[in-house]
C-alpha positions as MATLAB code, in Angstrom:
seq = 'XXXXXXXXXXXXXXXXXXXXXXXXXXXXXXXXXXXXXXXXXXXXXXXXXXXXXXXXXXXXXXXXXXXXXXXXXXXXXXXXXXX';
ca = [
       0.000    0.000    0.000;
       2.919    2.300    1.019;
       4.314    1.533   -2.507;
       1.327    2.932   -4.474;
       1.405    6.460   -2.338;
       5.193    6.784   -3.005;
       4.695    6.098   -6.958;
       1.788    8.486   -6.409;
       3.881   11.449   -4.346;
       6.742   11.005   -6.966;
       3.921   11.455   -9.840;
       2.381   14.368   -8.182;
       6.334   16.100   -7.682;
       6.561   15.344  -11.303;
       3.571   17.076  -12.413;
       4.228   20.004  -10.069;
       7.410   20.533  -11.503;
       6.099   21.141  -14.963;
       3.761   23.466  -13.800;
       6.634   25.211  -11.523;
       8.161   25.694  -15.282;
       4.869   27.178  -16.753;
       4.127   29.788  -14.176;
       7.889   30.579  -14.727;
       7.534   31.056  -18.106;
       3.914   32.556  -17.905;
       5.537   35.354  -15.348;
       8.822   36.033  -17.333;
       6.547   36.123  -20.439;
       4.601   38.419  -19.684;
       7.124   40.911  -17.602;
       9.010   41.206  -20.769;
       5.996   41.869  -23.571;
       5.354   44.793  -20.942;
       8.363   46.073  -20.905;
       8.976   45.918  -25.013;
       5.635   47.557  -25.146;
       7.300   50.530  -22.902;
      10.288   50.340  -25.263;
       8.452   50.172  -28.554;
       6.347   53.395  -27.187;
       9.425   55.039  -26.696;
      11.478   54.172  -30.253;
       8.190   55.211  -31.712;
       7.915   58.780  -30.231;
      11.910   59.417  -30.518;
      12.952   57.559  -33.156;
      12.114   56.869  -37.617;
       9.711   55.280  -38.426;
      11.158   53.495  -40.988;
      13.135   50.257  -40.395;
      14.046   47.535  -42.656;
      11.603   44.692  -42.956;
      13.656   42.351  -44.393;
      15.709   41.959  -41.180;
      13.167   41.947  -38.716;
      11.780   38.967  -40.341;
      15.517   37.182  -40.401;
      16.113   37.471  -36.892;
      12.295   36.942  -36.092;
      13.243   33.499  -35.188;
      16.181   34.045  -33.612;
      14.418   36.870  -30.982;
      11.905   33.919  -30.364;
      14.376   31.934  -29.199;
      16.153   34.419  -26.937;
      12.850   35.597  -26.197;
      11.600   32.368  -24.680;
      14.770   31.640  -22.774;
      14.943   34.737  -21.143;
      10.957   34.442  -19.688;
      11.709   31.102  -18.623;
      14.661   32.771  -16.474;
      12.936   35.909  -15.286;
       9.902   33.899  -14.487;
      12.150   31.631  -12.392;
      13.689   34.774  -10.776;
      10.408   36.388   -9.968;
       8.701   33.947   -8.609;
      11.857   32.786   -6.264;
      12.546   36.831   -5.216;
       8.272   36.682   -4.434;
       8.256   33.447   -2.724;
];
């Protein structure tokens, strides 16, 4: 009986890790589309308007990338300077 709780608590750790990893992601995520929103506001008022399309769509992938590995860690940072 003990051996079907333990499989059961091990399981459970499992599952809460993943979801540890979400609401790090989730949190870092959304800190940093805020803060490019800020940013974007302010290269719109004091900067062109005109950029080059072209290369925003190269590195597109690239910034997704960088984009989700850096969420991941501020979510992780957040949450363990919160909690």
């Amino acid at each position: 009986m003990t051996e079907y709780f333990d499989g059961f608590l091990k399981d459970l750790g499992f599952y809460l890790t993943i979801v540890k990893f979400i609401l790090y992601f989730s949190v870092g995520a959304i800190l940093l589309v805020f803060i490019n929103k800020i940013l974007r506001a302010f290269t719109f008022i004091f900067s062109k308007l005109s950029k080059e399309k072209l290369v925003d769509r190269l590195i597109f992938i690239f910034k997704l990338i960088i984009f989700m590995l850096v969420s991941t860690a501020t979510g992780w940072l957040v949450i363990y300077l919160i909690f």
